[in-house]
Every structure is written in C-alpha cells, then in structure tokens.
C-alpha positions, 0 to 999 in steps of 0.5 A: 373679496368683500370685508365681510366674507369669512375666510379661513376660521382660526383661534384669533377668531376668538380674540376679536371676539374678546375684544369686541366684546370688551369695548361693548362693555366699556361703551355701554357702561359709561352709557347707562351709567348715567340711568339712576343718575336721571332721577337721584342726581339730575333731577334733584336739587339744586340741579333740578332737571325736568323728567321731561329732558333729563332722559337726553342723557340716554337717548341723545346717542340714538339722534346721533345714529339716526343722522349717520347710521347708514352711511357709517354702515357703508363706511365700515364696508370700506375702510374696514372694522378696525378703524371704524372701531378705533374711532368709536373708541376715540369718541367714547373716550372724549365724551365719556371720559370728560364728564367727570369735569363736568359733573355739574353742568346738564348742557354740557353732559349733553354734549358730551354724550351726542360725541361719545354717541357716535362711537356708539352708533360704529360700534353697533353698525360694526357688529355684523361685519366682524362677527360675519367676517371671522365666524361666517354668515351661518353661524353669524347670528350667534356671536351677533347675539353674544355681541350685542348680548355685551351691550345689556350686560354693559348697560346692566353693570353700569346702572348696578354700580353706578346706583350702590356707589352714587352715595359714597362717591357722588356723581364725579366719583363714579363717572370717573370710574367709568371714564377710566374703563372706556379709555383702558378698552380701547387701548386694549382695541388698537393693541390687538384687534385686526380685520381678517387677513382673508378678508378685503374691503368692498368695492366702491359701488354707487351707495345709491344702488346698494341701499335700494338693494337692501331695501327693495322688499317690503320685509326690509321696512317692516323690519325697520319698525320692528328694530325701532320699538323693540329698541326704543321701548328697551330703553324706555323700560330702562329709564323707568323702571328704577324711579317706578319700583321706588315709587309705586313698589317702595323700593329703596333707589339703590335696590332699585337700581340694582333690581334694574341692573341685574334685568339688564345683565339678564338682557345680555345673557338672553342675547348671548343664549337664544338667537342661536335657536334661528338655526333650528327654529328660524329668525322669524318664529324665534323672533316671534316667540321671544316678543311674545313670551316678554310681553306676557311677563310685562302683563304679569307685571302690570297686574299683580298688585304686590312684589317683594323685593325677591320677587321683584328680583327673580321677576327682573332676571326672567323678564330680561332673559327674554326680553331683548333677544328679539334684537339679535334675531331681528337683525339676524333676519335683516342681513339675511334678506333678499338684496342683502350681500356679502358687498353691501351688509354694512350697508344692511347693518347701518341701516338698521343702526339707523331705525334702532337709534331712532327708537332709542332717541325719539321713543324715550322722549316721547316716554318722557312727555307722557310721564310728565303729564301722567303723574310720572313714574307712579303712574300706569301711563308708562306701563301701557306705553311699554306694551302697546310699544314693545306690541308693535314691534312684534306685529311687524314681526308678524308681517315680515317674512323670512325666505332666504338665508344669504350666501357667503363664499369662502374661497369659492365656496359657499357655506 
C-alpha cells in the first residue's frame, strides 16, 4: 500500500492532526518573526541593512525548496512523514534556535535561515501525505486546509508578538522566545507522531516516470504559475504591509505590526474554513472565487485615500480571510490531476513545494528592487506590484481545469 492511502480512520487521526499543526505554528513563527524586524531592526543603524536585501530574511527558505522540493516530495513517499518531519524539526531547531547568538550578525541569520529553510520546504512537502494518509483522499482538502491554515496563523502570532515585545526585549529577546517554541514542538513531534499503521511506504519506482506522470497535462504547469504568484505575492504583502501602513497611513510600527499580524491569523482561518466548500463547489470555481473576492479587497485598499486605525483593523481581518485560501484549494487541485496517484502524491506535493518556494524566494526579491528604486514603502509602486501579481495567479487558474478527482483505495475499496 502506498504511504498515503488512508486506512482505517481512527481517534489518533486527530492526534497527527494536533501535532502537525503544532510544529506548523513553531516553523512559521520563528519564520516570520523576523517580518517587523526587516525595517525597525535590520534596517536601522547601526546595522543598516539595504531594503534591497534585507528581505532574505524571508525569503532565503523559498531558495532552499526550489533546489530540493520535488525530490523531498519523492522522499516523503518513501522514507514515511514521520521522519521526514523529524528532520524538519531538527533543522528549524538549528537555525532558528541559534539566532538569538547571533542577533548581530545579517550573514549569519542568513545562513541560519537557508538551514531552518529546508525544514520548512518537508514540512510543507509532508502536508498532503499526512492529511491524505489519515483522513482520505475525499475529505483531504479540508485538513489541507487546516493545515496550511497553521502556517499564516504561525506567521501571524510571530509577527503579532514579535512587533509589541521588540521594544521591551530587543531583537535577542524575542528570538529567543521563539527558539525555545521551535525546539519544545519538536520534542512534542517525535513523543507522539507516527505514520498510519495501515499505511506503507511507495514503492521504489523510477522518479523520472512519475514526475512525467504528474506532469504530463498542460493544467500541471499552469498550476505551477498559479502556486508561485499566490504564494510569492503572499509574502510580498507581508514584508510590505508593516513599513507601508506606518509610512503612507501613519501608523505607529507596533500597530502596524499588529494590523499585519492579525491579517495573517485571519490568512490561516480562511484557510482552515473555505477550501472545504471544493466538496460542493469545486477546486477550480472556489479557487476562482476566492482570487477574485481578494483582489477586489486589494483595489478597495488601493484606492480609498483614508483609514482609521479600526478600519484598517477590520480592512486586515476581511482582506485575510480570503485571501490566502486560494493555496489550499490550488493544491487541492493538483493532487487531484490526471497522473497523480496514491504512488506518486508526494512527488505531486514536492513539486508544488517547489514553485511555491520559487514565488516565495524570487517574487519578494524582486519586490524588494522595485521598491528601492520606487521610493519604498511610501510608494504605489509595491500596490500595483501585489495586484498585477496576485492577478496572474488567478488567470492561471482560469486556464486550468479541473476534471478528476483522484481514487484512493482503502482495502480495496475506493472511496
């Protein structure tokens, strides 16, 4: 049996479900605990890191999956989640959990982030199988949604806190906090995660085949595109938001922080709430919906002139709700393409690992170069960029299709 054919449910079901969201909230909260850190800490002297490369920060992680995503995908079919993910929290562990000895250094936070980076790409590339292996193939896309629902309520506590205990703690003060979080969820992971009893690991096919298998329909590339603006520009908006609001709507940067924490918390409950309406409407046309109800928000955003700081609040709370469900659905979609099979979905899920770490790498880089020469985050330059992005990603979407949803066998049995 492959490792991600469900067997049996049972209550542990909900166990692997707890634990992997906790070590979803640990990475992704030492990850963007470094966001309202970019400007107030980074940027100012006497470190003065350039807003051109100081956003490594957060996107060094996405060069990591784009070199290794789709071969860690392959490995997660074979060696099993539970490894696979005690390695991720081994290396979130190193990297984030040594920062705090070296709060001083940008070289060396780089570094640092490229290890804990990779941890970040096999927690992401693990996602499908574990959901798929203990809840099934048809009720999959809502515990992917819940799951990757952790990562932006991760992202979301760790830029929350981190921008109201900067000032009181320092930059080694709050790293510390969250070195100490990553470590305590991973003890937690190897206490009490294991992989399905019912449940065994892929065969050794020829990696060559089944990536051709995954990929064979023109939908399979568009859905690359789409997983890597709707994930890049996620974290474009993220980076930009906090210095945006205190500079162009004169918010205090610990509001800001805050404003833009919370947008991210209501990113992850989005995601834990709207892809399961695939069932009933469908992964494409939810997709679809989804794109085009955020970039509507990101228009009403753009042009009204004058926001309170309730307003900007509630703005934040809306705009995230719907704005990064469009990930889960989307992934949703791609496991359940022609190709893809109970043999091969890690291979599926590594490849879409790969082109989202490409948006999250490459997209925020660039961001970074047009706001340097575009006046920064006072500037409209880094609006049109976030629209014009996130609108591709929704024609991609357009484009694809969605014609199959995937058979999963349980003792013989399809479901």
């Amino acid at each position: 049996m492959s490792n991600h054919q469900a067997g049996e449910p049972g209550s542990y079901r909900w166990v692997m479900l707890t634990v992997y969201v906790l070590m979803a909230l640990g990475t992704w909260t030492c990850w963007f605990a470094q966001a309202p850190l970019l400007s107030e800490y980074w940027g100012q002297p006497p470190l003065s890191v350039s807003v051109r490369w100081v956003g490594l920060l957060l996107s060094l992680p996405g060069l990591v999956g784009v070199i290794l995503a789709v071969v860690t995908g392959r490995w997660v079919d074979t060696i099993g989640v539970r490894r696979m993910m005690i390695l991720s929290g081994v290396l979130g562990s190193i990297g984030f959990g040594l920062r705090p000895l070296f709060a001083a250094s940008f070289v060396a936070q780089a570094i640092l982030t490229v290890i804990a980076g990779y941890g970040v790409c096999i927690l992401t590339a693990c996602l499908p199988s574990t959901m798929i292996q203990w809840f099934g193939h048809e009720k999959g896309h809502t515990y992917i949604g819940i799951g990757s629902g952790s990562y932006f309520v991760g992202a979301g506590l760790g830029i929350l806190v981190t921008a109201n205990l900067f000032g009181s703690l320092g930059a080694k003060g709050v790293l510390t906090i969250w070195s100490i979080a990553m470590v305590s969820v991973t003890i937690i992971w190897v206490i009490f995660a294991r992989d399905n009893p019912k449940a065994g690991t892929a065969q050794r096919a020829a990696f060559g085949h089944e990536f051709k298998k995954v990929m064979h329909t023109g939908s399979s590339w568009l859905m690359l595109i789409y997983a890597i603006f709707i994930s890049g520009i996620t974290v474009c908006a993220m980076q930009y938001l906090p210095g945006q609001m205190t500079v162009a709507r004169h918010l205090p940067p610990a509001l800001a922080g805050s404003v833009v924490g919370i947008y991210a918390i209501a990113m992850g409950i989005g995601l834990a709430v709207l892809p399961a309406l695939a069932g009933r409407i469908g992964k494409k046309r939810i997709s679809v919906i989804l794109c085009s109800i955020a970039l509507i928000l990101w228009i009403i955003y753009m042009i009204v002139p004058n926001w309170t700081a309730a307003s900007l609040l509630i703005f934040a709370v809306v705009l995230g709700f719907f704005y990064e469900a469009p990930w889960a659905t989307g992934l949703a979609l791609m496991e359940s393409l022609p190709g893809v099979t109970p043999a091969n979905v890690g291979v599926a899920a590594g490849v879409w690992t790969m082109a989202v770490n490409a948006g999250v790498f490459f997209l925020p880089l660039i961001f970074g170069w047009i706001l340097g020469g575009t006046g920064g985050a006072g500037g409209t330059a880094g609006l049109w960029a976030i629209l014009i992005g996130y609108g591709v990603g929704l024609l991609a979407m357009l484009a694809a299709r969605d014609n199959r949803v995937m058979r999963v066998e349980v003792s013989g049995q399809p479901v």
